[in-house]
C-alpha positions in Angstrom: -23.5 75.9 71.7 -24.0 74.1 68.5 -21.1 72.5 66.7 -21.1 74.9 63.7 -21.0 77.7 66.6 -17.5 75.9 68.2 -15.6 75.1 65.0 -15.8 79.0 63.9 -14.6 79.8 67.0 -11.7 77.4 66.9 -11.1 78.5 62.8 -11.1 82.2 64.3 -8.3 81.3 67.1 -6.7 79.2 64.6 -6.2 81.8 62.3 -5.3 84.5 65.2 -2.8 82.3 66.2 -1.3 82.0 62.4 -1.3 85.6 62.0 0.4 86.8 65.1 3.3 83.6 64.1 4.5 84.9 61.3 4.3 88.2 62.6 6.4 87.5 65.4 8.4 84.8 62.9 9.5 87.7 60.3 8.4 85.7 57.6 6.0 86.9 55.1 2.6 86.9 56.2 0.1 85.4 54.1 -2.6 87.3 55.8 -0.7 91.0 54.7 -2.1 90.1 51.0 -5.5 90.6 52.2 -5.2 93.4 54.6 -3.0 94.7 51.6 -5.9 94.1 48.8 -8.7 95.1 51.2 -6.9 98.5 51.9 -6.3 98.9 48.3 -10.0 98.5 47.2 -10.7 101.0 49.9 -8.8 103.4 48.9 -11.1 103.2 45.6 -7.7 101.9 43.4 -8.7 100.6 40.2 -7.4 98.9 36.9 -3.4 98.9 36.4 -3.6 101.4 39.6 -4.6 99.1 41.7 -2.5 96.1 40.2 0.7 98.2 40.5 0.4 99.3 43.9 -0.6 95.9 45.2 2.2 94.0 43.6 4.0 97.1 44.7 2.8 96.4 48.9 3.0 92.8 48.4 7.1 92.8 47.4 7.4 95.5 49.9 5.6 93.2 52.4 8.4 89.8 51.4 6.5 88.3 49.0 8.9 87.4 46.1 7.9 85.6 42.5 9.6 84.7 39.4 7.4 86.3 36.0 7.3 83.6 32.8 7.8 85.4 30.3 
C-alpha cells in the first residue's frame, strides 16, 4: 500500500469521524451544506429556486449569518 493509498484512507476516517461528531454534538454540521447542495442540484433546482431553498435547508439545518446590506 502506497503512501498516497494510506493518507486517503486516513482523510476518509478523518472526515467520518468529523461528521458523525457534530452529528452526535448538535451543532451545525458543516458537512449538511453539501449533502444539502448536492440534493438540491439533484432535484434539478435552478437560479433564485435553487438559492432560496438552499439558504432555506441551510438555516433550517443551524447555520446562522448576518447579511451587509
Amino acid at each position: 500500500m502506497n503512501q498516497r493509498t494510506i493518507i486517503g484512507h486516513l482523510a476518509r476516517t478523518l472526515l467520518r469521524a468529523a461528521d458523525r461528531t457534530a452529528r452526535r454534538a448538535g451543532i451545525p454540521n458543516p458537512f449538511d451544506i453539501a449533502r444539502i447542495t448536492l440534493d438540491e442540484l439533484a432535484r434539478g433546482a435552478s437560479g433564485a429556486d435553487f438559492f432560496h431553498e438552499v439558504q432555506d435547508r441551510v438555516h433550517h439545518a443551524g447555520f446562522h449569518w448576518a447579511h451587509d446590506n
